[in-house]
LUMSE-476166 format. One record per residue (C-alpha): x, y, z; residue in one letter. Coordinates in steps of 0.02 Angstrom, whole numbers, padded with zeros to 5 digits, always signed. Layout:
<pts>
XYZA;...
</pts>
This chain:
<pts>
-00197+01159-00093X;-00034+01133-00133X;+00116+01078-00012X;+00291+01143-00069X;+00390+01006+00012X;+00601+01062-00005X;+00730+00896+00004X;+00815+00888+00135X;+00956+00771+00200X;+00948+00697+00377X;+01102+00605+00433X;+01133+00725+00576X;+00947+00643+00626X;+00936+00469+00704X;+00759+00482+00712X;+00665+00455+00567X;+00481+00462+00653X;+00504+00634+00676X;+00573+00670+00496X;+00472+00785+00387X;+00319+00807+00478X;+00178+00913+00445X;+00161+01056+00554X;+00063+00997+00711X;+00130+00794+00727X;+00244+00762+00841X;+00295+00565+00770X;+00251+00465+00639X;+00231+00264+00659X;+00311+00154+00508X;+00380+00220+00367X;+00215+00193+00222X;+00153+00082+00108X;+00307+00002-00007X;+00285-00006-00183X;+00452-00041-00251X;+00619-00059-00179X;+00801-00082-00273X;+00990-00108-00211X;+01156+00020-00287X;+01229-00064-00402X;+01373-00080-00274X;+01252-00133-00124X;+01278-00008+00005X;+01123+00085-00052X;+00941+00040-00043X;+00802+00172-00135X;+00628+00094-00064X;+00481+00195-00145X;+00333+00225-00053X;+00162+00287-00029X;+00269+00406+00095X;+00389+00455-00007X;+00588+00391-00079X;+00687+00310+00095X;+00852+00297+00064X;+00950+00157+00176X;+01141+00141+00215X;+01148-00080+00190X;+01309-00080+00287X;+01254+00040+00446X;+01043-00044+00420X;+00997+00134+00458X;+00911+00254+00346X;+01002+00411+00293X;+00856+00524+00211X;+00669+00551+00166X;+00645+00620-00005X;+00503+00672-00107X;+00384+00685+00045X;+00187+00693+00012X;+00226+00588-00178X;+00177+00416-00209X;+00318+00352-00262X;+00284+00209-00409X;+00452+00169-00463X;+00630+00182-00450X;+00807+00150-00530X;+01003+00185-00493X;+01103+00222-00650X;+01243+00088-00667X;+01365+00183-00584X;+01252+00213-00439X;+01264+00409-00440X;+01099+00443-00520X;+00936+00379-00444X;+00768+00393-00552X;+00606+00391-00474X;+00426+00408-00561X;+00254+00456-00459X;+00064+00424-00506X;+00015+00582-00618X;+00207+00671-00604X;+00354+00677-00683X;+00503+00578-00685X;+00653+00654-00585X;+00824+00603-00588X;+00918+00654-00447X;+01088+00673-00387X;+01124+00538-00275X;+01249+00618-00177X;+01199+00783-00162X;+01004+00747-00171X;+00966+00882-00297X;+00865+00876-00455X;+00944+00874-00596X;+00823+00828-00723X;+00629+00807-00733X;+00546+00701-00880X;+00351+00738-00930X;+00248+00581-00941X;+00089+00571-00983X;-00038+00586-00844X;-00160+00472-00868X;-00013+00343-00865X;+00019+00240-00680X;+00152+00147-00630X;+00325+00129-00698X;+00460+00061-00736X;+00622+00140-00737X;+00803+00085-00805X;+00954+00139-00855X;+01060+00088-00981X;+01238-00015-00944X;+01322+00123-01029X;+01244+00271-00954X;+01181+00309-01131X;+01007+00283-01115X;+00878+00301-01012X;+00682+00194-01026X;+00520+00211-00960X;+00392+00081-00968X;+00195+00112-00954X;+00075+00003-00840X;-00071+00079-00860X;-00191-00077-00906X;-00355-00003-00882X;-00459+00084-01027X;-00504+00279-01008X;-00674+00339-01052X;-00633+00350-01228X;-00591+00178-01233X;-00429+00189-01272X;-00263+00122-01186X;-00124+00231-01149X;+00044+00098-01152X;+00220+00152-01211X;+00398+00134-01183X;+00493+00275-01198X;+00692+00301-01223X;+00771+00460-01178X;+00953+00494-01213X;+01063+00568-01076X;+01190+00684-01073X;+01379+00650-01029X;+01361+00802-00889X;+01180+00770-00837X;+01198+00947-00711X;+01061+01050-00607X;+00979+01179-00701X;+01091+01158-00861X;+01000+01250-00987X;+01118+01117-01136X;+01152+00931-01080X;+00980+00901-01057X;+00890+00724-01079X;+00814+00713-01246X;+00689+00606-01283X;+00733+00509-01450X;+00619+00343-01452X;+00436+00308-01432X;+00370+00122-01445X;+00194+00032-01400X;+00250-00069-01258X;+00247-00094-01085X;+00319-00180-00913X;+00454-00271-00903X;+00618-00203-00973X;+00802-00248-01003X;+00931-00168-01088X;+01078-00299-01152X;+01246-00292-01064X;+01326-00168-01186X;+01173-00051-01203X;+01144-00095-01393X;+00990-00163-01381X;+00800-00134-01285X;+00683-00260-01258X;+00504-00244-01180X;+00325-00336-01167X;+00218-00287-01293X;+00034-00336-01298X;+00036-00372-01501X;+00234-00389-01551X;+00224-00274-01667X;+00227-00077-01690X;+00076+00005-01671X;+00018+00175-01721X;+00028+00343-01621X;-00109+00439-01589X;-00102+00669-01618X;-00031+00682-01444X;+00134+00589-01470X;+00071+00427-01355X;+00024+00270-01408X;-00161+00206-01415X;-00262+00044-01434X;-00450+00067-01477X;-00585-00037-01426X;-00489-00156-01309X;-00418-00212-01125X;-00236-00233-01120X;-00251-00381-00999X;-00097-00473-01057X;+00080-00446-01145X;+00141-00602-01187X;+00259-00562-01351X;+00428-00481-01307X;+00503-00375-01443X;+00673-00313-01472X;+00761-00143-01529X;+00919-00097-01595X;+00937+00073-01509X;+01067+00162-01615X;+00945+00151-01765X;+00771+00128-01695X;+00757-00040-01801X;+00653-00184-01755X;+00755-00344-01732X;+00634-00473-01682X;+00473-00512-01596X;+00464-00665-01471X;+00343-00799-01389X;+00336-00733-01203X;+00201-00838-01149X;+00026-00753-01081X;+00094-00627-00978X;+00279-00586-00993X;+00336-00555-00798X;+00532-00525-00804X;+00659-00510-00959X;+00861-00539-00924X;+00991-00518-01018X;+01147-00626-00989X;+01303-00544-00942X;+01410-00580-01073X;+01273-00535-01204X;+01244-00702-01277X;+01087-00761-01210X;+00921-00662-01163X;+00787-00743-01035X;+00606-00713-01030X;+00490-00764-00867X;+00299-00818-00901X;+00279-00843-00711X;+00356-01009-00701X;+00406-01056-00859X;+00573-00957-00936X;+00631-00956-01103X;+00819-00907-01138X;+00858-00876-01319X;+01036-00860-01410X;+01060-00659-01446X;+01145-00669-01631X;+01270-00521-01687X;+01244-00374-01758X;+01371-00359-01881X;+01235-00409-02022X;+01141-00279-02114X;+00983-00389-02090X;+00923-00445-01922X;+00942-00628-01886X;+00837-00725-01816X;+00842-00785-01646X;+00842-00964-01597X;+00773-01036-01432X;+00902-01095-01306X;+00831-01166-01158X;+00679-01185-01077X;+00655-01189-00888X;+00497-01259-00802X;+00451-01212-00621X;+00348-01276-00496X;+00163-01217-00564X;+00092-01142-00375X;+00018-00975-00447X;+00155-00897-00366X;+00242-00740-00435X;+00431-00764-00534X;+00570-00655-00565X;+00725-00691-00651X;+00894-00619-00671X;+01053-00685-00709X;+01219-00671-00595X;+01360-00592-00657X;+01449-00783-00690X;+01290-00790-00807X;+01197-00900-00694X;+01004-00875-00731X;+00917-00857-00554X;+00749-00848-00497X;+00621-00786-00347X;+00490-00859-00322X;+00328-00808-00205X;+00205-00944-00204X;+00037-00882-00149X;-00029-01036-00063X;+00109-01050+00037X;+00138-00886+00080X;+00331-00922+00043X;+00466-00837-00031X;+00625-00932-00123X;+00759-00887-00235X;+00824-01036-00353X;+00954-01073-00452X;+00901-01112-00637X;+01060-01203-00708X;+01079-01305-00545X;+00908-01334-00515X;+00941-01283-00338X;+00850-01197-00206X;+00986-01057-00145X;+00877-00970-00001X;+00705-01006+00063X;+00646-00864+00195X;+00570-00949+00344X;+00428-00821+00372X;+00263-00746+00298X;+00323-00638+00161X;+00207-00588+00013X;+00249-00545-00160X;+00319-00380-00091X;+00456-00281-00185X;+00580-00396-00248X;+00753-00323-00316X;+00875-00435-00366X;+00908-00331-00518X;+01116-00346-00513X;+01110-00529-00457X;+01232-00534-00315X;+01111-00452-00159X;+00938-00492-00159X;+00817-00359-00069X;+00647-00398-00002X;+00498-00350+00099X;+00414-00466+00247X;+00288-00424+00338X;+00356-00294+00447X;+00540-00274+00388X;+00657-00266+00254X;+00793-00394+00224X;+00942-00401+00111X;+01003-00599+00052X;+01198-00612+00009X;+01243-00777-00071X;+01368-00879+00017X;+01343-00762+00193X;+01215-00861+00344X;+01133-00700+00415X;+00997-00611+00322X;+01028-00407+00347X;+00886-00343+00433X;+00841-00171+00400X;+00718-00119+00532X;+00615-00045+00396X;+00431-00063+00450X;+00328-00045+00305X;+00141+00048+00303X;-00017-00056+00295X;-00194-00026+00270X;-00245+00057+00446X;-00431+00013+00532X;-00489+00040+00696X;-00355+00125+00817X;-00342+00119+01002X;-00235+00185+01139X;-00212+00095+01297X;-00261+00140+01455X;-00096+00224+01516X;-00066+00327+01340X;+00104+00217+01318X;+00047+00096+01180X;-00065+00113+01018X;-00169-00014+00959X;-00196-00035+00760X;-00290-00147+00652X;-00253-00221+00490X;-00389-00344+00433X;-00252-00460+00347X;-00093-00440+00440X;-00173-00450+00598X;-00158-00309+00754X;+00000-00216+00807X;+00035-00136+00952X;+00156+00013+00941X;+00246+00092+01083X;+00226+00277+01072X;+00368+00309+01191X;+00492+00252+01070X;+00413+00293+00897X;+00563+00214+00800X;+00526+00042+00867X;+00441-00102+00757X;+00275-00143+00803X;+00239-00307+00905X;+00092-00391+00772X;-00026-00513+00852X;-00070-00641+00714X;-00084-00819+00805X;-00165-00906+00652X;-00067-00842+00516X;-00100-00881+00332X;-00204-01023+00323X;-00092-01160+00218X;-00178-01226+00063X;-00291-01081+00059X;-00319-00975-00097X;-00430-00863+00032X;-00403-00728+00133X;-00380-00844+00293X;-00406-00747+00471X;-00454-00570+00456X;-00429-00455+00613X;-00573-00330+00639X;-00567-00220+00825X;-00480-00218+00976X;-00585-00170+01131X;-00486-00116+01291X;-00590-00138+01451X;-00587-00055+01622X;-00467-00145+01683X;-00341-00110+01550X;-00346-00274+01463X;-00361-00293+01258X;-00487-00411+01168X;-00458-00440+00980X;-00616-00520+00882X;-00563-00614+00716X;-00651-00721+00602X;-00639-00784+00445X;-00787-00894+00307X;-00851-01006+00462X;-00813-00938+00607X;-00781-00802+00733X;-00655-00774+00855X;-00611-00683+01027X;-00463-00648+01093X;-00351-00575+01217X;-00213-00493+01146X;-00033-00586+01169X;-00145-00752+01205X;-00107-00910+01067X;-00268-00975+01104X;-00442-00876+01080X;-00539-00865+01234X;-00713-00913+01119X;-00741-00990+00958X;-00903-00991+00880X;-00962-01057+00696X;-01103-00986+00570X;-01142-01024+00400X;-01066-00880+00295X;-00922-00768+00285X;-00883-00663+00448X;-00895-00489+00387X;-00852-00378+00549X;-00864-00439+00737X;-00845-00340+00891X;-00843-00357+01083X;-00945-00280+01236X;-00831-00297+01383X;-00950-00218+01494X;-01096-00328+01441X;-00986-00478+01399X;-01052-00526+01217X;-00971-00544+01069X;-01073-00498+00893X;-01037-00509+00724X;-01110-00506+00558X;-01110-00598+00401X;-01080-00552+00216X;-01288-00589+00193X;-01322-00452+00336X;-01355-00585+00470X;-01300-00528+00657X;-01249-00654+00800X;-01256-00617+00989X;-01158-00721+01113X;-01138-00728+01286X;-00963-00790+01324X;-01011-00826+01495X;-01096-00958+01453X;-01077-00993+01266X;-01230-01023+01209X;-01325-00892+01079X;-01387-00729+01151X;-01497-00676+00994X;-01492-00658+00800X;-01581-00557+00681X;-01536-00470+00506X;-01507-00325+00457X;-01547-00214+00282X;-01425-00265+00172X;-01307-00095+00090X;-01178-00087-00055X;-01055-00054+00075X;-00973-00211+00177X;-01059-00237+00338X;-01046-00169+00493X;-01078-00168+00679X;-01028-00063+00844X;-01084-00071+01009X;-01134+00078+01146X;-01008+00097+01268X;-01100+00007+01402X;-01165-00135+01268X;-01335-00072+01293X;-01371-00065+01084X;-01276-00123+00902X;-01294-00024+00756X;-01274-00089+00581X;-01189+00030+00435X;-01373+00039+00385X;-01426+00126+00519X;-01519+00016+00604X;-01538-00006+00807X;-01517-00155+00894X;-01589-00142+01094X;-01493-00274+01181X;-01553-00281+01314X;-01739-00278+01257X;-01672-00415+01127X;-01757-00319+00985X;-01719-00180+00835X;-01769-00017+00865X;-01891+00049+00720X;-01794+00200+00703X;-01668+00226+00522X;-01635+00112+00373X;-01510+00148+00228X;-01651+00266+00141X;-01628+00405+00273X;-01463+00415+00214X;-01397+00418+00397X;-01219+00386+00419X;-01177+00323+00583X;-01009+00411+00656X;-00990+00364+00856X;-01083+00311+00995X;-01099+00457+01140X;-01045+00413+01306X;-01259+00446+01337X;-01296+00251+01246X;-01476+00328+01170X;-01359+00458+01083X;-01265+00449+00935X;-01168+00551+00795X;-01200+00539+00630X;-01214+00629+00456X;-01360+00657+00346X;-01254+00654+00184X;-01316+00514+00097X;-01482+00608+00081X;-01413+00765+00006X;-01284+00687-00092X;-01129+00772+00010X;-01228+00924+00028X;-01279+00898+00230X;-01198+01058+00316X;-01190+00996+00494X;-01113+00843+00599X;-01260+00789+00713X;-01285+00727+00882X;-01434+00645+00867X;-01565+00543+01025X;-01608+00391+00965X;-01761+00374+01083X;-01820+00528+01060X;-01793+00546+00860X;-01727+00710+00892X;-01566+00816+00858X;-01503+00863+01032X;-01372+00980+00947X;-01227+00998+00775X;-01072+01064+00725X;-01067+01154+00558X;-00947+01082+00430X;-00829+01210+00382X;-00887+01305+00213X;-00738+01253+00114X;-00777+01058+00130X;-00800+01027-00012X;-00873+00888-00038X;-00953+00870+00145X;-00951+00693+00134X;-00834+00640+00319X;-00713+00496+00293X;-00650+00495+00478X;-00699+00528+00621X;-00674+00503+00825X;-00763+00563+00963X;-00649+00559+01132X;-00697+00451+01301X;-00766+00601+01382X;-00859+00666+01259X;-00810+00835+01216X;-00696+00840+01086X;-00725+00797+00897X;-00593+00746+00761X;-00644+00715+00612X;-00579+00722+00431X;-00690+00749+00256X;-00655+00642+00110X;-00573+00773-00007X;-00561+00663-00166X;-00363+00720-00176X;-00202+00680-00109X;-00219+00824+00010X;-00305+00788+00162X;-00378+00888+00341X;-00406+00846+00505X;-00526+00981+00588X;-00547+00953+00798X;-00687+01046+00900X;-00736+01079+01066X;-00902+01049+01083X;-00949+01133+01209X;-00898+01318+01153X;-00884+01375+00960X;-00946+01342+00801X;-00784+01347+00719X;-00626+01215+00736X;-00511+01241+00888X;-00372+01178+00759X;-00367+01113+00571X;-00196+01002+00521X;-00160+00982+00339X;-00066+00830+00270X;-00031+00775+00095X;-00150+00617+00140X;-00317+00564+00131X;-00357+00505+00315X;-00457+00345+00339X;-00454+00332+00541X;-00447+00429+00706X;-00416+00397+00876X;-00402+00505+01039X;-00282+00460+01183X;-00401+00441+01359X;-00325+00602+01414X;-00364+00671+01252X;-00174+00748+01230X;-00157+00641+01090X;-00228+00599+00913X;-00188+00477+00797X;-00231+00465+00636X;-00188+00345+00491X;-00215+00390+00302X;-00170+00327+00132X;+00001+00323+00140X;+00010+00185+00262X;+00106+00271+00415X;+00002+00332+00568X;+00032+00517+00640X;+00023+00564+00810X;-00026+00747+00849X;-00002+00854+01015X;-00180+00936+01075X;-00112+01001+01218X;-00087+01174+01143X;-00269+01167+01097X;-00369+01102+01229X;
</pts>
């Protein structure tokens, strides 16, 4: 179903967890996957677009002044020059430009829907507006959807002006990136051929019979009469286009190697050609370069260089490195689109880089991730999240605004075109304390979280796949990308058992009982670990899908989907001695699918959350009471597909994490 989300405006609000929640949370935890991010022209502003929605930062304050656009992925994002427009594009809408200061809507462009990402610019001027297609993946008809479109705006652009509305007046075969020269004259984009191609009946562009994997020609426009001015070298895969500031020169980026070429006049009646200026070559680290030139017509650069795992902005002309950022970074969301503030994403904040000034400014903008196995602590104060590459963070649910603490002791492994550690479960023992297992393509790790050294370290012969921990039976397991399990006892280090499992298209897994007395494998196969041997029960033809562990060891709960292709109608508690269902919940009728994407069963027992795969954006979280009822005590609805659940020990609490990249925390108390 649809969610009718209204904009709203929150400075009177300091705190932004509790902004624009759906009806049942009570706080949300970081603020969603980032996908793009860019500065006012005058600074003081900073649009980041997110799986979450459009924040919207004060620079000077660091604090962020509204949500917009709740529920939409937001895939791109532009001021106008002036800075009171803001553009923003999602996957599958339109294109809405928006009042800045009053937050209203005062224009919405169709795009095609089979298009993705975007990218959005205005026009020096305030002329003319461009939108440039990314889709570079064939449909089923084997054709390519990739255009640029220019749209001319209004001198009044006003809300619900039926006149002075953006027109659209050119259509080109292009794509990703754009520029727009100084006096808004001229367009020039990445196109896959350099040359015009034909339009199909439906007024978009198409390319028959190939991939678009590359565009590495750059052509250029003369807006005022659609004309064709040149076509030129970009390299194999055109990354960023510049124009100087005083018009003379234009810049083109092939990821490390930059070509600046002299921009002739246009008092001619025929085009001239263009002649090659300059050529720039960087550092060749399969890193990720962005130019743009500074408004004394300096040609800059960033740089992320992926075996490093560093970020640097460098000065061209000077052949000088201006700012190197100490940290992990990533080739996250890089604006430095006006050339005098550069914005950027680390791992768990936002930072803003004035030349000439010492201190970064820090934004306190923690960014979503993708969300694995949650866990609260013992006292209900702290949650405990997994990310498989950036390691495990530990919220404090008291103060839902804070930053996360992230526990990653080995980092990015230096000289490593790999994944390096990858961060699987946290298991919290009686006696409060946290264990992290990690591993990476020879070994496997356990931890205690906060510790710089693990307390074991054990090697195998292929890839760790997933590993967890057995506090109560003190043994650490994992298994391999082949299906191969490991056993240790870290009392006294030495090899417990091994066997394999049936191997499944999905990655492996493994999970202990609560008291370590079995391990289950995403098959469905039992592992008696105490009798040291597998348990001829279920293999990956039954179609069981393995949900949770009971509190009773020789029970667990699972679905039957796999065998009925979605169709199973119940969530089962099923003996795994006895080969018998001890007793179900029906899935609600309007699942649809049935197929369950997440689910959590809490400490006690007796309450069930779990969450169906939809195959939309909108997403449900359904929680029974076993014990009475065949029918949900409570259903939440989010604009989210949810991935993973977890109940507080008191069971007052639920989190759950989804595809936007921010966790939710809900209230039960009403319910239980």
């Amino acid at each position: 179903m649809k969610k009718n989300i209204s904009l709203q405006f929150d400075y009177d609000s300091t705190d932004s967890s509790t902004w624009h929640l759906p009806e049942g949370a009570i706080a949300r935890l970081g603020k969603g996957n980032s996908v793009t991010m860019t500065l006012s022209p005058n600074g003081t502003l900073l649009a980041i677009g997110s799986y979450l929605g459009l924040w919207l930062y004060d620079v000077t304050k660091r604090t962020p002044l509204s949500l917009w656009e709740v529920g939409t992925q937001i895939s791109a994002v532009a001021f106008s020059a002036c800075g009171e427009w803001i553009a923003t594009s999602s996957w599958g809408g339109p294109i809405k430009i928006w009042d800045v200061e009053s937050g209203n809507c005062l224009a919405e462009l169709p795009r095609d829907e089979s298009g993705g990402n975007s990218e959005l610019i205005f026009s020096p001027n305030r002329e003319w507006f461009a939108v440039g297609g990314t889709n570079r993946s064939s449909n089923p008809e084997k054709k390519l959807y990739c255009s640029v479109e220019v749209w001319r705006l209004p001198e009044n652009l006003q809300e619900d002006a039926t006149s002075n509305r953006p027109t659209r007046e050119l259509l080109y075969v292009g794509t990703n990136p754009l520029a727009f020269s100084p006096d808004g004259s001229l367009l020039a984009f990445a196109s896959p051929d350099g040359a015009p191609e034909p339009f199909n009946t439906n007024g978009y562009p198409v390319i028959d019979g190939r991939w678009l994997l590359d565009a590495g020609q750059v052509v250029v426009y003369e807006l005022a009469t659609g004309k064709h001015l040149t076509t030129l070298d970009g390299g194999k895969d055109v990354s960023s286009i510049s124009f100087s500031p005083c018009g003379k020169f234009m810049a083109i980026c092939d990821n490390g190697i930059t070509k600046v070429w002299k921009v002739p006049a246009l008092s001619s009646a025929e085009p001239q050609p263009w002649h090659l200026h300059k050529v720039y070559q960087e550092v060749e680290d399969k890193g990720y370069h962005n130019i743009s030139y500074a408004p004394e017509n300096r040609l800059l650069s960033t740089v992320y260089a992926y075996k490093d795992d560093a970020f640097s902005m460098h000065d061209l002309d000077n052949n000088e490195i201006l700012y190197q950022h100490p940290e992990e970074t990533g080739p996250y969301n890089i604006d430095y689109s006006h050339g005098t503030r550069l914005a950027f994403e680390s791992e768990n904040d936002v930072h803003i880089w004035i030349e000439g000034e010492d201190q970064l400014i820090s934004l306190g903008h923690t960014a979503g991730f993708f969300v694995g196995p949650q866990q609260f602590s013992l006292d209900g104060k702290a949650l405990i999240t997994t990310d498989r590459h950036d390691g495990i963070f530990s919220w404090d649910i008291t103060h839902s605004n804070d930053p996360p603490h992230i526990f990653k002791p080995l980092g990015m492994k230096p000289d490593s075109d790999g994944w390096g550690e990858r961060y699987f479960c946290v298991e919290v023992s009686s006696e409060g304390k946290h264990f992290v297992t990690s591993g990476d393509e020879s070994s496997v790790r356990l931890w205690e979280l906060g510790a710089d050294t693990p307390i074991a370290s054990f090697s195998i012969q292929a890839e760790v796949s997933d590993a967890v921990f057995s506090s109560t039976a003190n043994l650490l397991a994992c298994i391999d990308e082949n299906g191969k399990v490991y056993i240790w006892d870290i009392a006294t280090g030495e090899i417990y058992d091994t066997y394999t499992t049936e191997k499944t298209h999905n990655s492996p897994y493994i999970e202990f009982s609560q008291d370590g007395t079995y391990l289950i494998s995403r098959s469905g196969q039992i592992y008696d670990v105490v009798q040291r041997k597998p348990l001829d029960r279920y293999s990956s033809e039954d179609g069981i899908q393995f949900l949770a562990f009971s509190p009773n060891s020789s029970q667990i709960w699972c679905d039957w989907s796999g065998a009925g292709w979605g169709n199973y109608d119940s969530i089962d508690l099923w003996d795994i001695l006895q080969d018998e269902k001890v007793s179900e919940i029906p899935k609600p009728n309007w699942w649809k699918p049935k197929y369950i994407e997440a689910f959590a069963l809490s400490t006690c027992g007796q309450y069930v959350a779990c969450s169906p795969d939809t195959w939309t954006r909108d997403g449900y979280i359904c929680i029974w009471d076993i014990r009475n009822g065949d029918e949900p005590i409570v259903t939440f609805e989010l604009t989210e597909s949810i991935s993973s659940l977890a109940f507080s020990l008191d069971n007052t609490l639920l989190a759950s994490a989804g595809t936007s990249g921010a966790i939710l925390l809900w209230d039960l108390t009403p319910y239980l």
